[in-house]
N, C-alpha and C positions, 0 to 999 in steps of 0.2 A: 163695674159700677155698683154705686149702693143700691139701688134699686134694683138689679137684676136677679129675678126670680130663680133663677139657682146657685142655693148656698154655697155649691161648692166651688161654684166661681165666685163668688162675692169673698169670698175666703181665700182665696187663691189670689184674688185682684188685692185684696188688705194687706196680704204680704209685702204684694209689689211695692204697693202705696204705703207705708211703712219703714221702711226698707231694712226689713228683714236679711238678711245675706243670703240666708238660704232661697228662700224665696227669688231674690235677685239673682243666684246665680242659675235656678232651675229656667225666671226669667230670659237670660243669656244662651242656655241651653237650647232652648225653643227657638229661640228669634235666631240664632247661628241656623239650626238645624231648616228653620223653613228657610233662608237665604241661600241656604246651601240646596236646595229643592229646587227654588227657582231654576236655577241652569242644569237642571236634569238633562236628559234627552230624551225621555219619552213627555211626550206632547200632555197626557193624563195625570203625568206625576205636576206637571209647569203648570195646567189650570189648579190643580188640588191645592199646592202649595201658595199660588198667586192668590188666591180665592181665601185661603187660612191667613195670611198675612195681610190678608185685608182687613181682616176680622180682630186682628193683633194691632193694625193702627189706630183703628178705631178706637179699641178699649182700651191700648199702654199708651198711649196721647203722650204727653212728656217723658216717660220713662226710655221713648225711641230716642231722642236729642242725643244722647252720649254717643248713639249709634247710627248719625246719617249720614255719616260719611259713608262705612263699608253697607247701607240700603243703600246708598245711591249706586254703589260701584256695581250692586248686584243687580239692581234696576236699567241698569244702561248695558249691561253685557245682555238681559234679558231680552233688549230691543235687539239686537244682533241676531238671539239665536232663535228668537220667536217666528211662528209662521204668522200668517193674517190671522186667524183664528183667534188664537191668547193672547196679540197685540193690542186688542183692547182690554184687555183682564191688565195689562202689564200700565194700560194708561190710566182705568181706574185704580191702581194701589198707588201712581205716582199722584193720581189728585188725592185720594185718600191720605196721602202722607201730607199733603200739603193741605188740609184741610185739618189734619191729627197738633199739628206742630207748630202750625204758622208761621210768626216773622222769623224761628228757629232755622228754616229750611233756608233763609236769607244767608244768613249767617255762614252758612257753609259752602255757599259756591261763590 
């Protein structure tokens, strides 16, 4: 966001929002790499990652859309392989997605 009090992410978010290639594909990078977290099996790595990607829908708001289909497919395996514990981490990044995206998330199921 523009307002966010550190440069380096206000810098790093202009990329996004710009759309830099590099930027976007360091973007892709990141967003694969926590997706791929998600379905760890250790229980520490799943809240870390679900908790980071929370934080990713927040602030990449429309830049997720190209990619809800493979966040949903990792979202729903997450329901499977989660205990009770990080079942609610796993149900706030599904509202946070649908809060990030809106009538987007329509669109794809």
């Amino acid at each position: 966001m523009e307002t966010d009090p550190n440069p380096g992410y206000r810098s790093h978010r202009n990329h996004w929002e710009t759309g830099n290639p590099k930027g976007y594909e360091q973007f892709e990078k990141v967003l694969m790499g926590l997706l791929r977290r998600l379905l760890d099996s250790n229980k520490r790595v799943q809240e870390a990652a679900c908790s980071a990607f929370a934080t990713v829908e927040e602030d990449a708001a429309e830049e997720l859309v190209p990619h809800l289909g493979v966040i949903l497919q990792h979202l729903m395996c997450a329901f499977g392989k989660y205990q009770r514990r990080n079942l609610r981490i796993v149900y706030d990044a599904i509202g946070t997605l649908a809060d990030s995206v809106r009538e987007e998330l329509n669109k794809v199921l």
